[in-house]
PDB file with one MODEL, atoms N, CA, C and O in Angstrom:
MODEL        1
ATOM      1  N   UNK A   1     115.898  68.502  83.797  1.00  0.00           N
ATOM      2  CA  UNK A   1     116.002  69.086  85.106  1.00  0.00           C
ATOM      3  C   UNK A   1     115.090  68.308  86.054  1.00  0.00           C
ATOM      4  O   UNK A   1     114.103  67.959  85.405  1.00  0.00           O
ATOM      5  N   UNK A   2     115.018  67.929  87.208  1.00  0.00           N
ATOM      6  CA  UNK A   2     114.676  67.063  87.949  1.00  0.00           C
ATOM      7  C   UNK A   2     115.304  68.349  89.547  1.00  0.00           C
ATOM      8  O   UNK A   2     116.404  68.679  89.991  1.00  0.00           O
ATOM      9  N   UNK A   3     113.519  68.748  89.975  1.00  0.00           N
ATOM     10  CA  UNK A   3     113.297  69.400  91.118  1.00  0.00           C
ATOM     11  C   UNK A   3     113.644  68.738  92.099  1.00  0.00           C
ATOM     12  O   UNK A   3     113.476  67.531  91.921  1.00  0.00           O
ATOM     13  N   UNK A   4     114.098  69.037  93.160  1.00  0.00           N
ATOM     14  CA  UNK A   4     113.788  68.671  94.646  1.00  0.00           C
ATOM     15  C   UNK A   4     112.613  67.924  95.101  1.00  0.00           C
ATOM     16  O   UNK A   4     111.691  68.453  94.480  1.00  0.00           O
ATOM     17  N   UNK A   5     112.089  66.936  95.877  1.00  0.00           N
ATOM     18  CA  UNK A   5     111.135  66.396  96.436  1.00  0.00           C
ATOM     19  C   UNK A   5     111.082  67.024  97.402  1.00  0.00           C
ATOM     20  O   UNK A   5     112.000  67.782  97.718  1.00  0.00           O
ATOM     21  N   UNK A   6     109.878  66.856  98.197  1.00  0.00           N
ATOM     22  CA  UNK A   6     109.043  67.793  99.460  1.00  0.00           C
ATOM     23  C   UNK A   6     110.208  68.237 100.862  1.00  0.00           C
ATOM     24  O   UNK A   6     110.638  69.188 101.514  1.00  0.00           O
ATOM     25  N   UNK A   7     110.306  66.350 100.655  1.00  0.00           N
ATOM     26  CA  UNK A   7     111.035  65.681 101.804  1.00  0.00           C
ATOM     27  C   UNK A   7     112.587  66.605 101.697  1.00  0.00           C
ATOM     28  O   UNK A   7     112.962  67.389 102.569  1.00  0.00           O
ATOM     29  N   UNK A   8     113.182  66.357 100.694  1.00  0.00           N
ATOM     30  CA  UNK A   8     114.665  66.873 100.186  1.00  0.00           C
ATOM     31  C   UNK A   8     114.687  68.544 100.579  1.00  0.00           C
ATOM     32  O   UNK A   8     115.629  69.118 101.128  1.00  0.00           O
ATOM     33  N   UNK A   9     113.609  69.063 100.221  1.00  0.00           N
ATOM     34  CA  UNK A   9     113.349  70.343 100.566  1.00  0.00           C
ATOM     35  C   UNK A   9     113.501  70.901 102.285  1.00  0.00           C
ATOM     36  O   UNK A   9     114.065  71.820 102.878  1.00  0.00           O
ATOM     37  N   UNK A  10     112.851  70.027 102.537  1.00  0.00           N
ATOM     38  CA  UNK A  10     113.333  69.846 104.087  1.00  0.00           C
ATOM     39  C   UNK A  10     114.439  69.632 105.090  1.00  0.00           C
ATOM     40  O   UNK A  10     114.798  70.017 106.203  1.00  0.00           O
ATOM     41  N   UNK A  11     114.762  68.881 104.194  1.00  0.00           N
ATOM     42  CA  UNK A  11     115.957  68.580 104.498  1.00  0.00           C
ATOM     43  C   UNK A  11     117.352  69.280 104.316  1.00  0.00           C
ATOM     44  O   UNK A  11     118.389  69.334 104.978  1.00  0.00           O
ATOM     45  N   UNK A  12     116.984  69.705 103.317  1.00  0.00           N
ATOM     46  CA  UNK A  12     118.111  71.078 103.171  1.00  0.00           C
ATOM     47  C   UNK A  12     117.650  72.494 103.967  1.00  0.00           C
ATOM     48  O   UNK A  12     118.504  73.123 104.592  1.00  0.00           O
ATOM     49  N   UNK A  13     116.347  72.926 103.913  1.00  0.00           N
ATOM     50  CA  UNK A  13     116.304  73.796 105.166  1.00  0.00           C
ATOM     51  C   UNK A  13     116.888  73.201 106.576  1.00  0.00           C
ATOM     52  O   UNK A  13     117.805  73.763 107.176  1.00  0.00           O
ATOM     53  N   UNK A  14     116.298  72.079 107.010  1.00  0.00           N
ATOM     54  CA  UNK A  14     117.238  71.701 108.201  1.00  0.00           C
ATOM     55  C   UNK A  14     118.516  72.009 108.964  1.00  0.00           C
ATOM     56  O   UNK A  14     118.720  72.379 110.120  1.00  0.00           O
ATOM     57  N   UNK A  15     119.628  71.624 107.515  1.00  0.00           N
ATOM     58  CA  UNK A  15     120.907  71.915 107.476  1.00  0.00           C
ATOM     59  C   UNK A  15     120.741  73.084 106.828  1.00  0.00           C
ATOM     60  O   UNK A  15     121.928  72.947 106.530  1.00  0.00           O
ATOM     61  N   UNK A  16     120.395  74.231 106.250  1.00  0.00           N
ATOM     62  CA  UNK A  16     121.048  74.853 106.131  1.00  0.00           C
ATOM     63  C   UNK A  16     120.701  76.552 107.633  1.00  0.00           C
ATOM     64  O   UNK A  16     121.264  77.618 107.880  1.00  0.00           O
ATOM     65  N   UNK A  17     119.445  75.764 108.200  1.00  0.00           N
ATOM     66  CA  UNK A  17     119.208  76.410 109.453  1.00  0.00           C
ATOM     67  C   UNK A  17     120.580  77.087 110.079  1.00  0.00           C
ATOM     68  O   UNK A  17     120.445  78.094 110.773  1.00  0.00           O
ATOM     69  N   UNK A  18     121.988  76.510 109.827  1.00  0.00           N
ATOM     70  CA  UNK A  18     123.132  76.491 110.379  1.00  0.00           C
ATOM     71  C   UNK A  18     123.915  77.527 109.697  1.00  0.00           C
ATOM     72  O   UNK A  18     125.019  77.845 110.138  1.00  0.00           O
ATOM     73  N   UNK A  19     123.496  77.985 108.818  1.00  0.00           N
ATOM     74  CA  UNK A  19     124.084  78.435 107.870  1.00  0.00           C
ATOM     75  C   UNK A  19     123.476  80.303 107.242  1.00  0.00           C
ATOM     76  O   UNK A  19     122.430  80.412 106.602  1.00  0.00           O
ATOM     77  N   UNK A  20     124.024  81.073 107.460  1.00  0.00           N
ATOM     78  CA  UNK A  20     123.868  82.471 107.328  1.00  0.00           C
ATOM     79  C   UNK A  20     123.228  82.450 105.915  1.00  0.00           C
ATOM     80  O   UNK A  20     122.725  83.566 105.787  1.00  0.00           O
ATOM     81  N   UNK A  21     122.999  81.713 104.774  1.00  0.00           N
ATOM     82  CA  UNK A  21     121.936  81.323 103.920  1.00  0.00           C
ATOM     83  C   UNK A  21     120.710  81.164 103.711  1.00  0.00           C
ATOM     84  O   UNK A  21     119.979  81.356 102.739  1.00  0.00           O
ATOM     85  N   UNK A  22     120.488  80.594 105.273  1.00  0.00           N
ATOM     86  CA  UNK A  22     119.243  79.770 105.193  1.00  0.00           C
ATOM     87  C   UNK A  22     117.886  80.750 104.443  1.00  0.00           C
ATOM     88  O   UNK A  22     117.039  80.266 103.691  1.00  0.00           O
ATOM     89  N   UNK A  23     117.943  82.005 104.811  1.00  0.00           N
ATOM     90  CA  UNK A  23     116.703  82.414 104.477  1.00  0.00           C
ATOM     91  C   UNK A  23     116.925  82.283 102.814  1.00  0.00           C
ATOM     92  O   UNK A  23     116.211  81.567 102.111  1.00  0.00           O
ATOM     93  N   UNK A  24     117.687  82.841 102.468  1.00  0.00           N
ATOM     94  CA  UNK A  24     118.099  82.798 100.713  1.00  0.00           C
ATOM     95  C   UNK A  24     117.604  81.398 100.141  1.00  0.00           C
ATOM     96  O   UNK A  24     116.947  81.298  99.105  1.00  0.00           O
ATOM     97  N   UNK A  25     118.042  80.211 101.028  1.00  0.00           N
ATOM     98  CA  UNK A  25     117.325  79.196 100.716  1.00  0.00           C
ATOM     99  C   UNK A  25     116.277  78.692 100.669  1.00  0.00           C
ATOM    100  O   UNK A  25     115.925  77.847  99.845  1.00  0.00           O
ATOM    101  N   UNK A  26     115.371  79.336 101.920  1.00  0.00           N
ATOM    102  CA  UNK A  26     114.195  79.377 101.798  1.00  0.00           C
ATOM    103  C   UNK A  26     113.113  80.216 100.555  1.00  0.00           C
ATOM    104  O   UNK A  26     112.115  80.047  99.854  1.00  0.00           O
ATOM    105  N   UNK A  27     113.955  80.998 100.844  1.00  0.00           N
ATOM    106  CA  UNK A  27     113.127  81.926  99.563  1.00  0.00           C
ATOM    107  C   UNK A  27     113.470  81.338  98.288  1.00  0.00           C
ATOM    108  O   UNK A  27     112.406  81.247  97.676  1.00  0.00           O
ATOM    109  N   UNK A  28     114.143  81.021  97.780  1.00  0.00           N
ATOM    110  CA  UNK A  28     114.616  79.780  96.628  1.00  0.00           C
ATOM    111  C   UNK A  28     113.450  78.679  96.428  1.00  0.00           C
ATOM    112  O   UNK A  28     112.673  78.444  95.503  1.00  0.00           O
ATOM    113  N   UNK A  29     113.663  78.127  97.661  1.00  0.00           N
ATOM    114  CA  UNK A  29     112.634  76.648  97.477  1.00  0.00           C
ATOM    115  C   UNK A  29     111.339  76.946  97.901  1.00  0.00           C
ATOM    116  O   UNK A  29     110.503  76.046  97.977  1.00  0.00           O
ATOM    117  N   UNK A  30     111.008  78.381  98.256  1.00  0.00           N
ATOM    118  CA  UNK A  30     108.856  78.232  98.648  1.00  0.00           C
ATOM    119  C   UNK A  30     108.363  79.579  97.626  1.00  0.00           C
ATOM    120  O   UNK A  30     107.170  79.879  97.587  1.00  0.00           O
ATOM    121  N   UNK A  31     109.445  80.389  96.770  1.00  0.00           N
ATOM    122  CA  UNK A  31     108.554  81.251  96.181  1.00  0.00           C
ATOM    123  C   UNK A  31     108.624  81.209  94.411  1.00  0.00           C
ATOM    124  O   UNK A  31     107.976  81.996  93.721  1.00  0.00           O
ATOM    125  N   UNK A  32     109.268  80.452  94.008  1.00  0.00           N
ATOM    126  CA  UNK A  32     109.126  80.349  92.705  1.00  0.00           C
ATOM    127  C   UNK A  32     109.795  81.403  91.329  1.00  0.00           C
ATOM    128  O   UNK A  32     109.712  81.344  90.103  1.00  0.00           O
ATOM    129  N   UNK A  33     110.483  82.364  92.333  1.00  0.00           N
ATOM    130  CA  UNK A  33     111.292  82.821  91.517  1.00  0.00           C
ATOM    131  C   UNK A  33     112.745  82.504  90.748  1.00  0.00           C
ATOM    132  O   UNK A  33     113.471  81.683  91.308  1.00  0.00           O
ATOM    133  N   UNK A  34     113.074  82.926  89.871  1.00  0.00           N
ATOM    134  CA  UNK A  34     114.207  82.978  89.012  1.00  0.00           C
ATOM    135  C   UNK A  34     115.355  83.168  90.385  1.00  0.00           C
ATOM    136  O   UNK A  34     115.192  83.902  91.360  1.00  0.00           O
ATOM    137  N   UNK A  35     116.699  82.132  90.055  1.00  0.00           N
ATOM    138  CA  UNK A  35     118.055  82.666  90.997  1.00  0.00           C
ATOM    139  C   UNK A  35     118.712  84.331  90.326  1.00  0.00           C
ATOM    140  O   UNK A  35     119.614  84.979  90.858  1.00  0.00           O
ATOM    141  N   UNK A  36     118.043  84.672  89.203  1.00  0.00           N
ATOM    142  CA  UNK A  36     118.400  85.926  89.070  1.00  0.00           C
ATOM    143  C   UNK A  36     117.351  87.318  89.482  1.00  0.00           C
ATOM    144  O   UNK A  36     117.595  88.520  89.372  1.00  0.00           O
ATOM    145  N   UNK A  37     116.349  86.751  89.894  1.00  0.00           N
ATOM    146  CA  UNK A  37     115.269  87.374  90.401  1.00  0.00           C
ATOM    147  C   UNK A  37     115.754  87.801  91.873  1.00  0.00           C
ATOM    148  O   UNK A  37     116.118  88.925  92.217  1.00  0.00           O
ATOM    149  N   UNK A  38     115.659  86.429  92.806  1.00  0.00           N
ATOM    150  CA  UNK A  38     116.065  86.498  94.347  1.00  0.00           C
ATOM    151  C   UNK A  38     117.406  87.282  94.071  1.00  0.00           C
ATOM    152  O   UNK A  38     117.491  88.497  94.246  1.00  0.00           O
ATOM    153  N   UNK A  39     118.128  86.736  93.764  1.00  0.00           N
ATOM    154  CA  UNK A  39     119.277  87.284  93.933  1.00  0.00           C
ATOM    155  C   UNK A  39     119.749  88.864  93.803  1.00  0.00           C
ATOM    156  O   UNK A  39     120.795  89.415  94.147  1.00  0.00           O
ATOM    157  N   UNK A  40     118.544  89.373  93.160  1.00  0.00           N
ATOM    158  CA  UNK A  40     118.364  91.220  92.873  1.00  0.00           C
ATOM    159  C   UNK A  40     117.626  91.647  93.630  1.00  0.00           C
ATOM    160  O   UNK A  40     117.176  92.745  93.304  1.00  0.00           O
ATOM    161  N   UNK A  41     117.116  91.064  94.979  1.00  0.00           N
ATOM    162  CA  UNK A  41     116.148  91.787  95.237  1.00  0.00           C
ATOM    163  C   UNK A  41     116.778  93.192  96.252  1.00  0.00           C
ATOM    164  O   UNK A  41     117.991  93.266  96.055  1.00  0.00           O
ATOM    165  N   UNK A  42     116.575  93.659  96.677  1.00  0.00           N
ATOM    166  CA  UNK A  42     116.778  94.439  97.696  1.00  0.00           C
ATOM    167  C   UNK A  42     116.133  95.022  98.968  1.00  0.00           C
ATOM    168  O   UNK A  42     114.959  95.172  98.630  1.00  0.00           O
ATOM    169  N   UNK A  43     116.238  95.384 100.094  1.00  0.00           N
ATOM    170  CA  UNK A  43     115.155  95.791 100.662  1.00  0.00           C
ATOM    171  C   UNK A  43     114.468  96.443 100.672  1.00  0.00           C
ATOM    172  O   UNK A  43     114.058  96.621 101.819  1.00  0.00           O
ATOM    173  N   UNK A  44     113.801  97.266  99.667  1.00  0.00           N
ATOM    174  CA  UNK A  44     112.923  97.990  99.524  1.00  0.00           C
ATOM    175  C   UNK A  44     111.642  97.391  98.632  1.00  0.00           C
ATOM    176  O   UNK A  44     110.469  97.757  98.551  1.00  0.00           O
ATOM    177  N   UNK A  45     112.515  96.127  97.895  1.00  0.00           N
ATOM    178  CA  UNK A  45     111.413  95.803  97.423  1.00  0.00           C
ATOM    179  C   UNK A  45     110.771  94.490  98.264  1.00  0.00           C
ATOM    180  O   UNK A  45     110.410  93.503  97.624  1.00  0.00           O
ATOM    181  N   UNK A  46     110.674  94.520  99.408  1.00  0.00           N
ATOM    182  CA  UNK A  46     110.203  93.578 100.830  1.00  0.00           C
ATOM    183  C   UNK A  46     108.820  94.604 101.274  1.00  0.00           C
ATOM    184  O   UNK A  46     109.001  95.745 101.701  1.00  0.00           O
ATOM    185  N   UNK A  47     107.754  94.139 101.139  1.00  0.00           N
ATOM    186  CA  UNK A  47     106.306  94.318 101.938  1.00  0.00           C
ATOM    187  C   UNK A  47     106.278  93.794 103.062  1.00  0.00           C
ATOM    188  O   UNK A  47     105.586  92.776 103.089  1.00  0.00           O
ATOM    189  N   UNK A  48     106.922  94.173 104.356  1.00  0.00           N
ATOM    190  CA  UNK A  48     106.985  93.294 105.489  1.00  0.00           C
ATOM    191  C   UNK A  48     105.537  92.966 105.689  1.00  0.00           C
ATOM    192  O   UNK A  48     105.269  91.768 105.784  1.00  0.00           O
ATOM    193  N   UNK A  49     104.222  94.136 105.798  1.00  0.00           N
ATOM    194  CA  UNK A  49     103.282  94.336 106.304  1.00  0.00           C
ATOM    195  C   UNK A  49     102.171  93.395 105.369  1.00  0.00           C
ATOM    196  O   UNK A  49     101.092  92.950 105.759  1.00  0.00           O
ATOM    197  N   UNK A  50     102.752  93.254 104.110  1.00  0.00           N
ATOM    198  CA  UNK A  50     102.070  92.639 102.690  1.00  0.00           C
ATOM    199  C   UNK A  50     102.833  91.061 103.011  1.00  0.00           C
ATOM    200  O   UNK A  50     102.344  90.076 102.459  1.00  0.00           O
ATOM    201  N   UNK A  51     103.376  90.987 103.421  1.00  0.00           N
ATOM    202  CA  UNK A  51     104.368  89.524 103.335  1.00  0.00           C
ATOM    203  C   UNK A  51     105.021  89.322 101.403  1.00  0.00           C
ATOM    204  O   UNK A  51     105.042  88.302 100.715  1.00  0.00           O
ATOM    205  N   UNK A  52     105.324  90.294 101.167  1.00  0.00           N
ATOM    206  CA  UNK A  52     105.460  89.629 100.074  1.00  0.00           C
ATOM    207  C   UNK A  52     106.734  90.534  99.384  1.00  0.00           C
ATOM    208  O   UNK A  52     107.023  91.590  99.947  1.00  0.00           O
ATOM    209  N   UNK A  53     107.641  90.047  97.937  1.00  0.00           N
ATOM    210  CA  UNK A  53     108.337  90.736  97.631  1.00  0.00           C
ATOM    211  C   UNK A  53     108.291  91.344  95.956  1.00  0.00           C
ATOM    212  O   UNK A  53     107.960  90.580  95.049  1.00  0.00           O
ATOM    213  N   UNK A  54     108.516  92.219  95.792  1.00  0.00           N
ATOM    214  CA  UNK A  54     108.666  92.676  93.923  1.00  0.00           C
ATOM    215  C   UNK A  54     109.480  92.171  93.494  1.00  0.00           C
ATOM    216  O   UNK A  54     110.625  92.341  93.913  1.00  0.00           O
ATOM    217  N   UNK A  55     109.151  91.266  92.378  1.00  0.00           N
ATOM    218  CA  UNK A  55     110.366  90.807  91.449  1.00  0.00           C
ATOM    219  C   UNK A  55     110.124  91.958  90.214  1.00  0.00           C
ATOM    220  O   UNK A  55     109.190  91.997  89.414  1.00  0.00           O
ATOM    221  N   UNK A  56     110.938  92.603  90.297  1.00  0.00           N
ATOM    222  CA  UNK A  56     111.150  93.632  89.559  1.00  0.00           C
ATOM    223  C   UNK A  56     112.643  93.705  88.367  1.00  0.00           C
ATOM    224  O   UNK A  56     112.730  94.262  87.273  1.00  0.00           O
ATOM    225  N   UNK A  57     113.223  93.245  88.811  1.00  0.00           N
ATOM    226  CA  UNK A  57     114.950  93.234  88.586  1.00  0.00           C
ATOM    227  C   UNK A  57     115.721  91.786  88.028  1.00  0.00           C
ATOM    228  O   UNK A  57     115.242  90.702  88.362  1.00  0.00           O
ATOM    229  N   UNK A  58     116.638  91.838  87.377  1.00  0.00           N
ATOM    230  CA  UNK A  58     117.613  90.621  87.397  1.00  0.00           C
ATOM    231  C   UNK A  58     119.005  91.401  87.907  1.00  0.00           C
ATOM    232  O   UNK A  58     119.420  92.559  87.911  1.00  0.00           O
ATOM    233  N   UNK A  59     119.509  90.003  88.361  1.00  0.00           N
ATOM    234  CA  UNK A  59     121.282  90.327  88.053  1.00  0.00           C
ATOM    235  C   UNK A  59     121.867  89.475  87.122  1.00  0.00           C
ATOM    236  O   UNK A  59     121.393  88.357  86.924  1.00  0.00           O
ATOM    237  N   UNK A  60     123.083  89.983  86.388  1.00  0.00           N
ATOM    238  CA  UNK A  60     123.485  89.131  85.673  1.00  0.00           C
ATOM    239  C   UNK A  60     125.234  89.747  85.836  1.00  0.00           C
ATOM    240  O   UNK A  60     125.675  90.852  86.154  1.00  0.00           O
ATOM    241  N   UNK A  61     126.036  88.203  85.379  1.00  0.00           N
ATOM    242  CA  UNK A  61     127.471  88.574  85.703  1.00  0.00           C
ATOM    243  C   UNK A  61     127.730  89.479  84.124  1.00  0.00           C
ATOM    244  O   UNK A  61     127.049  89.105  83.169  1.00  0.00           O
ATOM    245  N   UNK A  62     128.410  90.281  83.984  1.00  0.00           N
ATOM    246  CA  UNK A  62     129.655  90.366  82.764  1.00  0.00           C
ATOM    247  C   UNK A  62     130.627  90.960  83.183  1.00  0.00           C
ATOM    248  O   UNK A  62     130.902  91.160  84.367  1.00  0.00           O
ATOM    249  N   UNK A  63     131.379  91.377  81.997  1.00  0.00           N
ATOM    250  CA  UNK A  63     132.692  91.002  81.924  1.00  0.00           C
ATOM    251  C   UNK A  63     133.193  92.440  83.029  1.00  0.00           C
ATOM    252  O   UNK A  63     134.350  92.359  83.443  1.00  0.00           O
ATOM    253  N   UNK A  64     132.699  93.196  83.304  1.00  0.00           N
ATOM    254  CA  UNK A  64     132.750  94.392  84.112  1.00  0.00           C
ATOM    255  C   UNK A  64     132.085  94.078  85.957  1.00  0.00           C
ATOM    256  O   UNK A  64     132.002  95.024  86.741  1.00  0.00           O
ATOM    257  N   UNK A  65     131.794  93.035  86.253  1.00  0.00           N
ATOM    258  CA  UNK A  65     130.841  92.632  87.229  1.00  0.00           C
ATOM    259  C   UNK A  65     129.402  92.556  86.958  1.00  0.00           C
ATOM    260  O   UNK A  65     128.777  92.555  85.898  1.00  0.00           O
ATOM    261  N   UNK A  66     128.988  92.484  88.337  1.00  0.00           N
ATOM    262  CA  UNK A  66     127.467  92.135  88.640  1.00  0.00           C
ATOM    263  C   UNK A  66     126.666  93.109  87.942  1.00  0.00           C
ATOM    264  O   UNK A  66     126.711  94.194  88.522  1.00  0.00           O
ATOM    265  N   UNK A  67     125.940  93.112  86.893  1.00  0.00           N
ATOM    266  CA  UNK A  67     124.696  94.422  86.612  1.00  0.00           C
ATOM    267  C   UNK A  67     123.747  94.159  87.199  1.00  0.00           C
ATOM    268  O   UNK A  67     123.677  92.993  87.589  1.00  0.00           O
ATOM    269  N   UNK A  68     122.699  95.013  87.500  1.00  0.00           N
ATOM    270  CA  UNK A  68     121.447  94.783  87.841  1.00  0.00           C
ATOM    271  C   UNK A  68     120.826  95.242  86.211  1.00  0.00           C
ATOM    272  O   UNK A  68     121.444  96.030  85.495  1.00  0.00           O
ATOM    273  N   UNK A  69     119.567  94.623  85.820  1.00  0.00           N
ATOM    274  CA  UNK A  69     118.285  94.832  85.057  1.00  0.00           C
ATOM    275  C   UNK A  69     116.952  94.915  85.622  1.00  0.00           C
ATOM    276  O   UNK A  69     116.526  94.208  86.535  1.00  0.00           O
ATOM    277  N   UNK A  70     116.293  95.879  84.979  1.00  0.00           N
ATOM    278  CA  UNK A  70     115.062  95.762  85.020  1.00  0.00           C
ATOM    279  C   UNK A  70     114.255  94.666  84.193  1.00  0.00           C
ATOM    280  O   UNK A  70     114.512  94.530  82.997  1.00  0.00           O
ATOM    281  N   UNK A  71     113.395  93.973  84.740  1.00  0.00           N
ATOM    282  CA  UNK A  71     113.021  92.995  84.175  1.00  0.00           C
ATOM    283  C   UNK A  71     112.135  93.277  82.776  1.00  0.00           C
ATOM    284  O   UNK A  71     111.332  94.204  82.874  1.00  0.00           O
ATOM    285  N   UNK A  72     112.185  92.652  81.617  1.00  0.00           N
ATOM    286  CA  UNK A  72     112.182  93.119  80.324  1.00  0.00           C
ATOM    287  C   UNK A  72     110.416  92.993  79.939  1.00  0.00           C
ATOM    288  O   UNK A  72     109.873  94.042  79.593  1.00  0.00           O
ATOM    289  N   UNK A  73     109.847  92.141  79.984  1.00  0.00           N
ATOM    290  CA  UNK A  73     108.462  92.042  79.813  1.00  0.00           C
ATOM    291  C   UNK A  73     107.766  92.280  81.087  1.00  0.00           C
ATOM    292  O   UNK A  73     108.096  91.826  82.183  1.00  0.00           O
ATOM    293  N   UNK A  74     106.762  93.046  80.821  1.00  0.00           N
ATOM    294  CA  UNK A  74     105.430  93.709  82.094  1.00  0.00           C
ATOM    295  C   UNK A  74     105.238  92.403  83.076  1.00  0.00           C
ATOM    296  O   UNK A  74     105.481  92.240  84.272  1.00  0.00           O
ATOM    297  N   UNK A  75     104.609  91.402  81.887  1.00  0.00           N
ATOM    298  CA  UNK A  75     104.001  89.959  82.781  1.00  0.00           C
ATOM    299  C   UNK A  75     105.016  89.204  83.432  1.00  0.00           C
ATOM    300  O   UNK A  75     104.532  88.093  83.649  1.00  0.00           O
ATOM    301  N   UNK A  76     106.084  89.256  83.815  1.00  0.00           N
ATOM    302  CA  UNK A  76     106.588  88.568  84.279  1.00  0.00           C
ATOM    303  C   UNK A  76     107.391  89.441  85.641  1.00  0.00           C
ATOM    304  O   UNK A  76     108.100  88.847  86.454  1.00  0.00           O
ATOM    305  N   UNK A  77     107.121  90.939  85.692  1.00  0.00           N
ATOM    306  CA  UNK A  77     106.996  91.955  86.693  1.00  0.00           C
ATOM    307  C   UNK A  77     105.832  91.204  87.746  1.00  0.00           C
ATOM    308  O   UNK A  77     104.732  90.863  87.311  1.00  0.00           O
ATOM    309  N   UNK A  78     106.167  91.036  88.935  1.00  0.00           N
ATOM    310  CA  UNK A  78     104.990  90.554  89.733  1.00  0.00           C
ATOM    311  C   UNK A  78     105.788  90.741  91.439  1.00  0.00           C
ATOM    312  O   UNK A  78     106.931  90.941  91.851  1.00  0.00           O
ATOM    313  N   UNK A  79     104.603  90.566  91.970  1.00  0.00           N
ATOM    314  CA  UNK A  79     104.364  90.657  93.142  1.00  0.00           C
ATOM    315  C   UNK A  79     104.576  89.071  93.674  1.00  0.00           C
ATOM    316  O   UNK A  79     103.905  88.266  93.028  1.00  0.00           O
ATOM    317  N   UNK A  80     105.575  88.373  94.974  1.00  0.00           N
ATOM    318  CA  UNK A  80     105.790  87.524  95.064  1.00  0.00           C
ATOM    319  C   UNK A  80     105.464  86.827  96.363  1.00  0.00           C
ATOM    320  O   UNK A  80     106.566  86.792  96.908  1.00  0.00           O
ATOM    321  N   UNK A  81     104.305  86.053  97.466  1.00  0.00           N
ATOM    322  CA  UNK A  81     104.212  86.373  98.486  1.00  0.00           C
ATOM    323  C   UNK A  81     104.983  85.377  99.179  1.00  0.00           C
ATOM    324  O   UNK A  81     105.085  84.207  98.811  1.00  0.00           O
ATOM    325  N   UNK A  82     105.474  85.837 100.105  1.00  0.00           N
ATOM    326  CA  UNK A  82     106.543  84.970 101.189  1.00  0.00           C
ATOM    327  C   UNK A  82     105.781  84.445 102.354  1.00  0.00           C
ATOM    328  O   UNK A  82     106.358  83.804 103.232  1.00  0.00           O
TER     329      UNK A  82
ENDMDL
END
């Protein structure tokens, strides 16, 4: 696997500024969570006042649709700041 560079990072916020995404993308490339993490979050678990969000949850596809999970081990339950 081979990350994004600083620059590349930038560059895709740029373009995707255009794009009803962009924040999803941002939160992708500056907070370090799992795409099944972001992708569960909801608004309640947003600290506007804290800046920060609970990764609490996954989603995952099967054969019935989207589930949500609670995330399975304590330590990896965390607080995420934006």
């Amino acid at each position: 696997m081979e990350a994004l560079s600083v620059e590349e990072c930038r560059r895709l916020l740029r373009v995707a500024k255009e794009s009803e995404w962009c924040a999803l993308f941002a939160l992708a490339l500056t907070t370090g969570m799992r795409p099944s993490e972001y992708l569960a979050l909801k608004w309640t678990d947003i600290d506007w006042q804290r800046g920060a969000a609970s990764a609490c949850r996954t989603i995952q596809i099967s054969p019935s649709g989207w589930t949500f999970y609670d995330i399975k081990r304590k330590r990896s339950r965390r607080v995420v700041k934006l």
